[in-house]
C-alpha positions, 0 to 999 in steps of 0.5 A: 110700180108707177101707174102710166097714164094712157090718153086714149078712149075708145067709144066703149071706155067713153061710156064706160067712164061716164057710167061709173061717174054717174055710179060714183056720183049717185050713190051713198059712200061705203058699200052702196057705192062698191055695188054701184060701182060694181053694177055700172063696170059689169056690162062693159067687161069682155067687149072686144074693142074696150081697150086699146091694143098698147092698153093690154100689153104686159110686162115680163118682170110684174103685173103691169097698171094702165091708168086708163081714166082719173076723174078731173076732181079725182073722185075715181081712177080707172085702171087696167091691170095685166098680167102675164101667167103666174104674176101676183100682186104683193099681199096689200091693201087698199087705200080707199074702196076698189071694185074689179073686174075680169075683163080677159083671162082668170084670177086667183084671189087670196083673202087674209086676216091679221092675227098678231103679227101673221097673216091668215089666209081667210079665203080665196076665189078664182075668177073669169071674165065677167066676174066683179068683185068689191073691196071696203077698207079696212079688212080688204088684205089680199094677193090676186095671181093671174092663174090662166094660160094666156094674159090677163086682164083686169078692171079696176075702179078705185076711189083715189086718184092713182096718179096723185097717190102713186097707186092704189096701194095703202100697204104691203104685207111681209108678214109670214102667212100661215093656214086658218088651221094653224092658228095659235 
């Protein structure tokens, strides 16, 4: 899926983007900087007037990426996800650390591990608006599906710029999946 980039900010993105540069510029790499990240999106989550209208549209075929904001040195992209009910992701990766959070809707997150040349699911949390979670690379394998009645919405921050990379995705898995109770 290639990531469009939208050029309009509202008030409410414009500081936004300014906290989480201030978030990503002002803390250490690693997980000081997921939870800086994760503290500077949180409050911005559910405001009614964040988006623009064209910035929440959905695509029948797939989840659709919004590029809403790359940092001019590509330190951070922000980028909003829609989903129509019952759209996933493939099972992936990432390539750098990624904080996200609902802005409209619910997710359903499954988290997996590798064992050999399987996928183990290795757990799993659904999650409504408000809700911010952060992934460190490597070990951040999953499939997020929009599991509400209505659209979807979320925010996404990752330490990449996504206009350069295509997306935020290091790798997909089409391993086959099997239960943490049937392992070998």
């Amino acid at each position: 899926m290639t990531p469009t980039l939208t050029t309009t900010l509202t008030t409410g993105l414009t500081t936004l983007t300014a906290a989480l540069d201030a978030a990503v510029r002002d803390s250490a790499p690693g997980l000081a900087r997921v939870d800086a990240v994760g503290h500077a999106l949180a409050p911005h989550l559910g405001y009614p007037r964040l988006l623009e209208p064209d910035q929440c549209v959905g695509d029948p075929a797939h989840y659709r990426q919004h590029v809403l904001h790359v940092a001019a040195d590509g330190a951070f992209s922000l980028v909003a996800l829609v989903w129509l009910p019952g759209q996933s992701t493939p099972v992936h990766d990432h390539l750098s650390w990624c904080v996200g959070g609902v802005h409209a809707g619910r997710e359903h997150e499954t988290r997996y591990r590798l064992d050999g040349d399987r996928l183990v699911a290795a757990g799993e949390d659904v999650a409504g608006p408000g809700t911010v979670a952060g992934l460190l690379p490597p070990g951040d394998i999953h499939r997020v599906t929009s599991t509400g009645p209505a659209t979807t919405i979320s925010l996404h921050v990752y330490g990449v710029d996504v206009t350069r990379r295509g997306s935020s995705i290091r790798r997909r898995y089409d391993q086959p999946e099997m239960s943490a109770k049937w392992r070998r």
